[in-house]
C-alpha positions as CSV (number, residue, x, y, z in Angstrom):
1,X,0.0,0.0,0.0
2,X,1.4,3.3,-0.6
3,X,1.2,6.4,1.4
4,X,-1.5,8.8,0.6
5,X,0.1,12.3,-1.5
6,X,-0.6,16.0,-0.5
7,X,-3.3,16.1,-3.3
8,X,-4.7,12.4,-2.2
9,X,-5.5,14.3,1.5
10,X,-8.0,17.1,-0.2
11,X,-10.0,14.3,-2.1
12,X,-8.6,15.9,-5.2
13,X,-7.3,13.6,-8.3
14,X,-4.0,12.9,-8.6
15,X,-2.4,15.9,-10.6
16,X,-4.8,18.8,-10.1
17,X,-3.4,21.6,-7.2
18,X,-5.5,21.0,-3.7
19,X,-5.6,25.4,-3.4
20,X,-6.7,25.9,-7.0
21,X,-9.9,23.4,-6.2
22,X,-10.9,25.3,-2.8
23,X,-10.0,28.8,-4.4
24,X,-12.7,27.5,-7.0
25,X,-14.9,26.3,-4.1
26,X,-14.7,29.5,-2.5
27,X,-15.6,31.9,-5.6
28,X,-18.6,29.8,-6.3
29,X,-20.0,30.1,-2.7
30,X,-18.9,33.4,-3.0
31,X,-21.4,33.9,-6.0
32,X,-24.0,31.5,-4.4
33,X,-24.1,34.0,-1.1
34,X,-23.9,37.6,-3.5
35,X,-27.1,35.8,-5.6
36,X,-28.8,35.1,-2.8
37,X,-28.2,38.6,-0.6
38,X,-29.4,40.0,-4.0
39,X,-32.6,38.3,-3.9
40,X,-32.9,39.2,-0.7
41,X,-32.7,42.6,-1.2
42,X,-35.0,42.8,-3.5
43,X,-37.6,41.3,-1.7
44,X,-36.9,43.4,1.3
45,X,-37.0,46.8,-1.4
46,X,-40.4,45.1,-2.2
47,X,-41.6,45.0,1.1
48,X,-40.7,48.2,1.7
49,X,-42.4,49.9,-1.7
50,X,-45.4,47.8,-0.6
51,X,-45.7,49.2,3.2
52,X,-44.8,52.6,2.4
53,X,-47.8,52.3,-0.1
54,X,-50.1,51.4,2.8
55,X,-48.7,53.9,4.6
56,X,-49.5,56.9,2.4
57,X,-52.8,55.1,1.9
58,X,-53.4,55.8,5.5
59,X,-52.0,59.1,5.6
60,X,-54.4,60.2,2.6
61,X,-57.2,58.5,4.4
62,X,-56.4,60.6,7.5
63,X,-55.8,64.0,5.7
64,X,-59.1,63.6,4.4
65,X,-60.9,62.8,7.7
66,X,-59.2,65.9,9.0
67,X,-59.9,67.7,6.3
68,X,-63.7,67.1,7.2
69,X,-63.6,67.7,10.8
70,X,-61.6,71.2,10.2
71,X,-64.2,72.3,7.7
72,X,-67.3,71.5,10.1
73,X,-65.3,72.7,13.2
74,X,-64.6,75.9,11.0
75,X,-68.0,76.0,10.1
76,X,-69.9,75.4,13.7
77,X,-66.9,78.7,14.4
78,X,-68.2,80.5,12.1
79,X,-72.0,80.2,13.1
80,X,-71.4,80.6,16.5
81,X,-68.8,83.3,16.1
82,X,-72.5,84.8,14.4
83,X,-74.8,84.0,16.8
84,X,-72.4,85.8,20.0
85,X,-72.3,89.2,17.4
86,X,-75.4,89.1,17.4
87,X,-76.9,88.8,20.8
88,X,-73.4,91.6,21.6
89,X,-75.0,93.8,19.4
90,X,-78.4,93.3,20.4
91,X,-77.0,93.8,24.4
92,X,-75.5,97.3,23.4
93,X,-78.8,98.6,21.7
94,X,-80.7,97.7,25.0
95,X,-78.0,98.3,27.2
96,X,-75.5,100.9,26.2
97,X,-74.5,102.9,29.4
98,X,-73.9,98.8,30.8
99,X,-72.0,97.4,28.2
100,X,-69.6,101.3,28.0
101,X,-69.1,100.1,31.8
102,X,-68.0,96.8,31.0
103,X,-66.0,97.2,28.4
104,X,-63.9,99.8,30.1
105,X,-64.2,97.2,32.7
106,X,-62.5,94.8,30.8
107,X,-60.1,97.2,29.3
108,X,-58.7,98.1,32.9
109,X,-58.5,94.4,33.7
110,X,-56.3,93.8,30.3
111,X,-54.4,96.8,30.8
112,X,-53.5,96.0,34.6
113,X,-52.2,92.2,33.4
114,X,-50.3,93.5,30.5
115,X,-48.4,95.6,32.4
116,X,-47.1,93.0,35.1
């Protein structure tokens, strides 16, 4: 029986150089894990497109739900912001020496915090 050889040890026929072989090994693992991070990728960029979709889905949803609550808030303002002119107004016609009073009133109140 003879003894085994160098290349005999790496499983590798007689002849052909043992680092060459793994070198060659290597790159094509090498390529196998760069395909496969590359798929990878891609799938997590497609995951990402997908939920950032959803996401401005939502966000255009939610504008325009807030879009509708600001225009009725703005709106119930708006006819309440009428409704207090009007009984003001209405309160000075009847009242006038009464409402002079109060709004000097008011205007010494305002003056006295604004200075502090």
């Amino acid at each position: 029986m003879s003894e085994p050889t160098s290349s005999d040890a790496f499983g590798s026929a007689p002849g052909s150089d043992p680092f060459q072989t793994a070198k060659a090994s290597a790159m094509k693992a090498a390529e196998e894990l760069r395909a496969a991070a590359s798929a990878k990728a891609q799938d997590l960029r497609a995951a990402a497109e997908q939920r950032a979709q959803q996401l401005k889905s939502a966000a255009q949803e939610h504008a325009g739900e807030f879009k509708e609550y600001a225009d009725q808030a703005f709106t119930e303002a708006r006819d309440r912001y009428e409704e207090v002119r009007t009984e003001g107004e209405k309160f000075v016609r009847e009242k006038p020496m009464q409402a002079v009073a109060t709004a000097f009133g008011i205007g010494l109140l305002v003056g006295l915090i604004m200075r502090r």
